[in-house]
N, C-alpha and C positions, 0 to 999 in steps of 0.2 A: 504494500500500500504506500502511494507517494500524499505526506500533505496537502494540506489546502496551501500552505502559504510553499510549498517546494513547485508545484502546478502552477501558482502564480507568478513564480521567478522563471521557470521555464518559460512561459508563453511570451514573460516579457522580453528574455533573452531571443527567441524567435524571431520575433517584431523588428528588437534592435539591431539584427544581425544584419536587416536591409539597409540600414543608415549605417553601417561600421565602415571607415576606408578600408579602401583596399587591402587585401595584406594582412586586414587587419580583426580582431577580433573586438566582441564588444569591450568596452570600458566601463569599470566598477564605478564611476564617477556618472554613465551614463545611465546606469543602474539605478543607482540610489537618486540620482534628477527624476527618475520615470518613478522615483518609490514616494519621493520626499524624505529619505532617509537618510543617514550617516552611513557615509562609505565604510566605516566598521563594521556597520552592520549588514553588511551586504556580505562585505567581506568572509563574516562567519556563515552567512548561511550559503555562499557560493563553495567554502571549503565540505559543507556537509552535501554539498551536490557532486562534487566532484569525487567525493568519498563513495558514494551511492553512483557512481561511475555516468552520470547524467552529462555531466559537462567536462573539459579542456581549460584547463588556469594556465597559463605562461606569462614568465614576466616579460614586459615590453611590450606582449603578443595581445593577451586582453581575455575573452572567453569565448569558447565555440561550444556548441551542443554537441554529443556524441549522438548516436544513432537512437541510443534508450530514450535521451532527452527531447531531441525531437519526436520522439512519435509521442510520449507523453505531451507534448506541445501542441503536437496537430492537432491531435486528440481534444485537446481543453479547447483549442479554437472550435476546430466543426461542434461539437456540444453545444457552445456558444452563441454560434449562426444560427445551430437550428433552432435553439431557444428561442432566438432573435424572431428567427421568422414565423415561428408556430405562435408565439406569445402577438402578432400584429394579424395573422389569417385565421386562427382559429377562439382567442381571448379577446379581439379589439383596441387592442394597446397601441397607439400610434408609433412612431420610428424615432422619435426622441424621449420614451421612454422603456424602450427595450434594454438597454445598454446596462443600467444600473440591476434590474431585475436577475440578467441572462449572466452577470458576473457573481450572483449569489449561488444562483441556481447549478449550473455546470457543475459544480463539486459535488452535487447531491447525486443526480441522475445518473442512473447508469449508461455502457452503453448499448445494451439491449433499450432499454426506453429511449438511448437520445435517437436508433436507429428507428424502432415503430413512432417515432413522431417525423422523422425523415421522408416516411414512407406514404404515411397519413398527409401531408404534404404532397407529395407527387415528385420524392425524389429531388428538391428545388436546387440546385447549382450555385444559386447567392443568397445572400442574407438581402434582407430591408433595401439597408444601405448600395448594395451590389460587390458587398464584397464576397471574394468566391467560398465556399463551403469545400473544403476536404474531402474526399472520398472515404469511403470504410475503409480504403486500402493504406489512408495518409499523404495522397497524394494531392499536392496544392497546384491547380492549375496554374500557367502564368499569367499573369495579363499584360498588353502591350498597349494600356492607354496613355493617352499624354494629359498632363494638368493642362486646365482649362488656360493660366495666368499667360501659357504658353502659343498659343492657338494663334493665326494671322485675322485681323479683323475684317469681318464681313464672312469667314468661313462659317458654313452652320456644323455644328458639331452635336453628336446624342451624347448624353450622361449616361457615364454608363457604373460609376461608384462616387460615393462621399467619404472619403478616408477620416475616421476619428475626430469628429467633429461635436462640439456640447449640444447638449437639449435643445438651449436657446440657438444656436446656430441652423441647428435641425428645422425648430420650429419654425425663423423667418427665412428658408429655404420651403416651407411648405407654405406657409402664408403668402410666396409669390408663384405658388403653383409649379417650383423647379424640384422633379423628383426625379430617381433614375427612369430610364426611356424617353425624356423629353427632351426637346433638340433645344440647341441655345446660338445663339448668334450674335459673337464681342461686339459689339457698335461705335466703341469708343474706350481708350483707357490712359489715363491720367498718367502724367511722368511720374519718373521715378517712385516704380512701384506703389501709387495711387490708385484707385478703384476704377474695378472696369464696369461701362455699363453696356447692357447685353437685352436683348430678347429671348424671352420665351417661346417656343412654339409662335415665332411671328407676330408674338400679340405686345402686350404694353412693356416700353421701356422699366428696366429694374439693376440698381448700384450693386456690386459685389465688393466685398474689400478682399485685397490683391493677396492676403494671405487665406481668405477663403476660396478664393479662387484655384492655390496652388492644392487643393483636398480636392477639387470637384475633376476626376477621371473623368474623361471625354473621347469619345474617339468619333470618324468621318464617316466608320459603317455603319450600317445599319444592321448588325449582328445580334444575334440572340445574345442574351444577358440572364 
């Protein structure tokens, strides 16, 4: 049996493996910024990880998950998503309040249950948000969207994820009608990294700020999501 809080440091270390340079592994300093904690205290509980063979410590080097650690990892995310997503199709729970809910839940369920809710679903591929869901195998598919901040203006682009983004941000992303599947089109964006403003599905002008923008995956297909 892995803790709740050893499941919680894995998953984080998963996450931040995407942000690590090159070369490089994650950083106990980047650990404890995502914990709010004291890098000693990360410290001790990265040594009982790597004790329980989850993880790689090198100095200079930083941490990497070992093959135990990630699947323990994947694992807590698809849990996660599927919570995500069964708690907004089957309970009614909008998409900025899944987040807090599906981070209590995951440690409970098993994954016989988190899989007949999988299924009871119809199998879905993303969460809410559009982020991808894990296979039972662990395997995470990749995705090849570009952030919105990025995109040339006048290009129309669909939403296709909202990457970790609060309640409140959630909410006035819903209160202008920008969910994933709907097309958006830059119209305008303010220097140096100032707010862009964009179209919805062709309809009325709406301001982004340029670090919400950089969470909103976008791509030119028109691809299943």
């Amino acid at each position: 049996m892995v803790s709740k809080a050893l499941e919680d440091y894995l998953k984080i270390i998963y996450k931040l493996e995407d942000h690590a340079p090159s070369g490089k592994g994650v950083q106990t300093s980047a650990i404890a910024e995502r914990l709010s904690i004291s890098q000693a205290s990360v410290s001790n509980m990265l040594k009982k990880l790597s004790e329980k063979g989850h993880i790689e410590h090198a100095p200079y080097y930083g941490v990497s998950l070992t093959f135990s650690g990630r699947k323990i990892a994947l694992n807590m995310i698809r849990k996660h998503r599927i919570l995500e997503q069964y708690l907004v199709e089957r309970l009614g729970y909008s998409w900025d309040e899944v987040d807090a809910e599906a981070e209590v839940l995951e440690h409970s369920i098993s994954n016989m249950l988190a899989n007949r809710m999988w299924n009871d679903l119809g199998q879905p591929t993303h969460d809410p948000h559009g982020a991808p869901i894990p296979s039972v195998e662990g395997i995470m598919t990749p995705q090849n969207w570009t952030p919105l901040n990025e995109i040339e203006l006048g290009v129309s682009v669909q939403l296709k994820r909202i990457k970790n983004r609060s309640p409140e941000e959630l909410r006035y992303l819903s209160s202008i009608g920008l969910t994933t599947g709907k097309w958006i089109e830059v119209k305008n964006s303010a220097p140096l990294n100032g707010p862009l403003l964009i179209a919805v599905n062709d309809t009325e002008l709406h301001a982004i700020d340029y670090r919400l923008a950089m969470a909103l995956m976008v791509s030119e297909e028109n691809e299943h999501s």
